[in-house]
N, C-alpha and C positions, 0 to 999 in steps of 0.2 A: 626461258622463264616467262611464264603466261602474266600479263597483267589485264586488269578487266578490263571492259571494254570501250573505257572512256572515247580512245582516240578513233575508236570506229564510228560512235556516234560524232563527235565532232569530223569527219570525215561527211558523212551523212548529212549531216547540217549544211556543211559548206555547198553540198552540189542541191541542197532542197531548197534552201534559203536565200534570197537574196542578200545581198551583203548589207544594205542599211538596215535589214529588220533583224541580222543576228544576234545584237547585243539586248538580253534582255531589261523591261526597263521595269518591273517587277519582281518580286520572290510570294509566292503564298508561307504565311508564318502561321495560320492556325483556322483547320476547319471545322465548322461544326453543322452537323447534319448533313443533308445529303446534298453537295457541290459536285457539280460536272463542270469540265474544262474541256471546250470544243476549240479545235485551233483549221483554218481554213476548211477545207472538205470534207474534213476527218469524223468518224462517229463520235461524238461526245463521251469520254472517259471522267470515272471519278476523280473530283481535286485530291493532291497529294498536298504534304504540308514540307515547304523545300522546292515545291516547284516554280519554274523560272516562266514569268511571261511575258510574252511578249505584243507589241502594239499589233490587233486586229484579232488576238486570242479573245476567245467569250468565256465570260463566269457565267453559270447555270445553277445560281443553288435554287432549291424546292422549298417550297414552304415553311417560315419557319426557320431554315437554315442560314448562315452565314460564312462568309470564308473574310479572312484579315488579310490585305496585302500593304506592303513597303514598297518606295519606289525609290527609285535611282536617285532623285534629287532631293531623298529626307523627308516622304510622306509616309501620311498613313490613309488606306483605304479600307474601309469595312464594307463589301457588297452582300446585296440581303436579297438585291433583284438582277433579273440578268441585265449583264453588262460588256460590254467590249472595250478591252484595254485600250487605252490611247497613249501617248505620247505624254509624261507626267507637267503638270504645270506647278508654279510656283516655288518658294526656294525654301527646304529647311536643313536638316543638318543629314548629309548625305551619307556620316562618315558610317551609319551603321549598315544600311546596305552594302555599301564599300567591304566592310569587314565580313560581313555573311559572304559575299561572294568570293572573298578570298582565302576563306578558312573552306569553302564547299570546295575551290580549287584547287587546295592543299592537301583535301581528301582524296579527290579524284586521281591524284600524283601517286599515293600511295601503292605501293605494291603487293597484289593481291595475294600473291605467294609467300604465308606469314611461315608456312613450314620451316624448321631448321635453324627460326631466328631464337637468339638468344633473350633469357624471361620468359620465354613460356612458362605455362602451368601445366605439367607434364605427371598426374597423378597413375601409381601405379597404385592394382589393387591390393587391397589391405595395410597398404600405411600410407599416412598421412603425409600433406605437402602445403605450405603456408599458401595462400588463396592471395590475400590483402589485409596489409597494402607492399609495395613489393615494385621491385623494379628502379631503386633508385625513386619513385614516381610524387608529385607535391600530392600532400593532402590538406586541407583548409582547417581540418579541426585540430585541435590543441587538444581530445579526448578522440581519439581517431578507433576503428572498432576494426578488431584483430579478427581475421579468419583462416581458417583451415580446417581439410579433411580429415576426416573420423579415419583411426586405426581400430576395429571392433573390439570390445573389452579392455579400453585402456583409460587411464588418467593423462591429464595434461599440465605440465608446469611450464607457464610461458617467461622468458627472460625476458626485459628491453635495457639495452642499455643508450646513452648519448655514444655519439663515435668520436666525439672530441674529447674525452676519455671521462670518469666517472665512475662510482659503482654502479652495477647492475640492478635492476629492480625486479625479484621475481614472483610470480603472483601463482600461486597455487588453486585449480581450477576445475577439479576435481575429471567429470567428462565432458563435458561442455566443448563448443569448437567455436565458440565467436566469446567475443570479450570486448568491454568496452572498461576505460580506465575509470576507477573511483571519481563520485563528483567533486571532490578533493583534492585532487592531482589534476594535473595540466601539464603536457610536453610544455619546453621553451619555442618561442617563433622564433622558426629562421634555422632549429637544429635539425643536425643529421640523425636520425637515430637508425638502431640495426637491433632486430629482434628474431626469437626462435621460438621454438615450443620443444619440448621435450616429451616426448611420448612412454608412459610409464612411469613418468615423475623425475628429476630432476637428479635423484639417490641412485636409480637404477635404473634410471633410462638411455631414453636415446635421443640427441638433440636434431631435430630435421637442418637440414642447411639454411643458414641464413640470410637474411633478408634485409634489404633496405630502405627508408624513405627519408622523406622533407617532411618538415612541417612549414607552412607559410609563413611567411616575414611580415614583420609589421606593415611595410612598404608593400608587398603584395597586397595585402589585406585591405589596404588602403586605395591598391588599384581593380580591387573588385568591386570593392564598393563604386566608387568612378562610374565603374561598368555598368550596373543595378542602377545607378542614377541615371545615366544615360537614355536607359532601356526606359524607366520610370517618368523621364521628360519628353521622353517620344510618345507618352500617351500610352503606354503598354504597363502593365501589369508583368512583372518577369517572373511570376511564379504558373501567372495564364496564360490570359493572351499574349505576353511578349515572351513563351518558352523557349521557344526553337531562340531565342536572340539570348537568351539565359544557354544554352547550350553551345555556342558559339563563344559566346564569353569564358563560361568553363573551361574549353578546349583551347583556348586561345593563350590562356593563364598556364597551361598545362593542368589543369584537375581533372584530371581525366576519370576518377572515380565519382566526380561532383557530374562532369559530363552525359556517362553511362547512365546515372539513377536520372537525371533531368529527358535525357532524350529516352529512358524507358517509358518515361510520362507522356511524353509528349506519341508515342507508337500506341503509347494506350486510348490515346485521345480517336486518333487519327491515323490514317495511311501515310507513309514515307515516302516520299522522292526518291529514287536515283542516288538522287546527292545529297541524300541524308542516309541513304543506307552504303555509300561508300564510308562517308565520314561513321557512321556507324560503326564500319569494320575497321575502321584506324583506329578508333580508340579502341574498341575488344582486342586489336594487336599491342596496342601497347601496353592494357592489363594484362596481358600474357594467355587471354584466353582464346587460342589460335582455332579450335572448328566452330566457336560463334563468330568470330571474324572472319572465316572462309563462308560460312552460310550469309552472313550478312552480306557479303562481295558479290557469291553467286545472284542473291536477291537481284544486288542493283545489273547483277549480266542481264538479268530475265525481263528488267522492266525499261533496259535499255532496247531491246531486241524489237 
């Protein structure tokens, strides 16, 4: 079974690197405009957002440009001129570097060979296969938005029901393949609920297989917030500048649909790391969308090479 290529580069490190300068004492969390990142002899390459630096690495941004870095011991760094990492001084709250580091490292574990696993999204043509949300997987909203693929020429009547038992709710939807619940309704926090679609209508159709999720608990909801403040008294903005620390957070909670739309933001802004495009492909694996998790995997083979 092929996994990336995490342990090669870590292999690589070991015989390149001294031993006291392997532990990065950096992460880059957000570039903007044109940032290079030279590290000893090497040609200067564009900064990535996820990248790890280390003491005697140079920031290079251009004119105009800036890159945002965190550091080991709970800072924050905004460089606008070039600069050469040093060794971090003073103390603040270390715990979110901490946690970025070890949710990059949980990604990097992953197994890039998502073929075969169970949850996939396995669409064959011309009928329909529920999208999201699915997977057993949490979702944050109490109005969560239903998807799946088009059958040509058909209606859709979606059921939800709770799984701790209940009547059914079913919504008549004429062709449409995304649905979001009335501003009226609200799932319960903290239920299980299982839902389908019916293709041809509910009378004389066909119900695709079913599907499961969470809704978040009050007590989650209350540890996202936590999270947001955190990010918020670090000096970050978690919807901007502090993204990539907003997509750690998501992925850490399990929201892995919150994850996926935050870290598309953040690929919009910016190039990816390595270890952002591993963690990339763990999450596309666990939405069950297995060749954007192999291409996101192969990415991070190509930029480890």
């Amino acid at each position: 079974m092929r996994k990336h290529g995490t342990l090669a580069l870590l292999a690589a490190l070991v015989v390149a690197v001294p031993i006291a300068a392997q532990d990065p004492v950096a992460l880059v969390i957000r570039v903007q405009g044109d940032v290079a990142v030279k590290r000893g002899d090497a040609a200067p390459t564009p900064a990535t957002v996820g990248e790890r630096m280390f003491v005697g690495d140079d920031v290079l941004p251009a004119a105009g440009a800036r890159a945002i870095l965190i550091t080991r011991t709970g800072g924050q760094q905004v460089v606008t001129e070039a600069t050469t990492v040093a060794e971090p001084r003073g103390a603040g709250n270390p715990d979110i570097f901490a946690r970025a580091m070890s949710t990059l490292a949980q990604a990097a574990s992953t197994d890039a060979t998502a073929g075969g696993r169970q949850g996939m999204i396995r669409p064959i043509p011309g009928s329909s296969v529920l999208v999201a949300p699915r997977n057993r997987l949490l979702v944050a909203s109490q109005r969560p938005t239903f998807t799946w693929t088009a059958t040509p020429n058909q209606s859709y009547d979606l059921m939800l029901r709770k799984v701790s038992g209940g009547p059914p709710q079913i919504y008549e939807l004429g062709a449409d393949t995304i649905f979001i619940l009335p501003d009226e309704e609200e799932l319960d926090a903290g239920a299980t609920y299982a839902w389908t679609v019916f293709v041809g209508g509910r009378r004389s159709g066909r119900p695709i297989p079913q599907q499961e999720f969470r809704v978040m608990s009050l007590e989650e909801s209350v540890d996202l917030e936590d999270y947001m403040e955190e990010i918020s008294v670090f000096g970050l903005d978690p919807m901007t500048d502090g993204l990539f620390l907003t997509v750690v957070a998501f992925r850490d909670l399990g929201l892995f649909y919150d994850a996926q739309e935050a870290l598309d933001s953040v690929e919009r802004q910016a190039s990816l790391s390595a270890d952002l495009y591993l963690l990339k492909g763990e999450i596309l694996t666990e939405l069950g969308h297995e060749e954007a998790a192999r291409a996101a995997f192969d990415k991070a083979d190509e930029l480890m090479r």
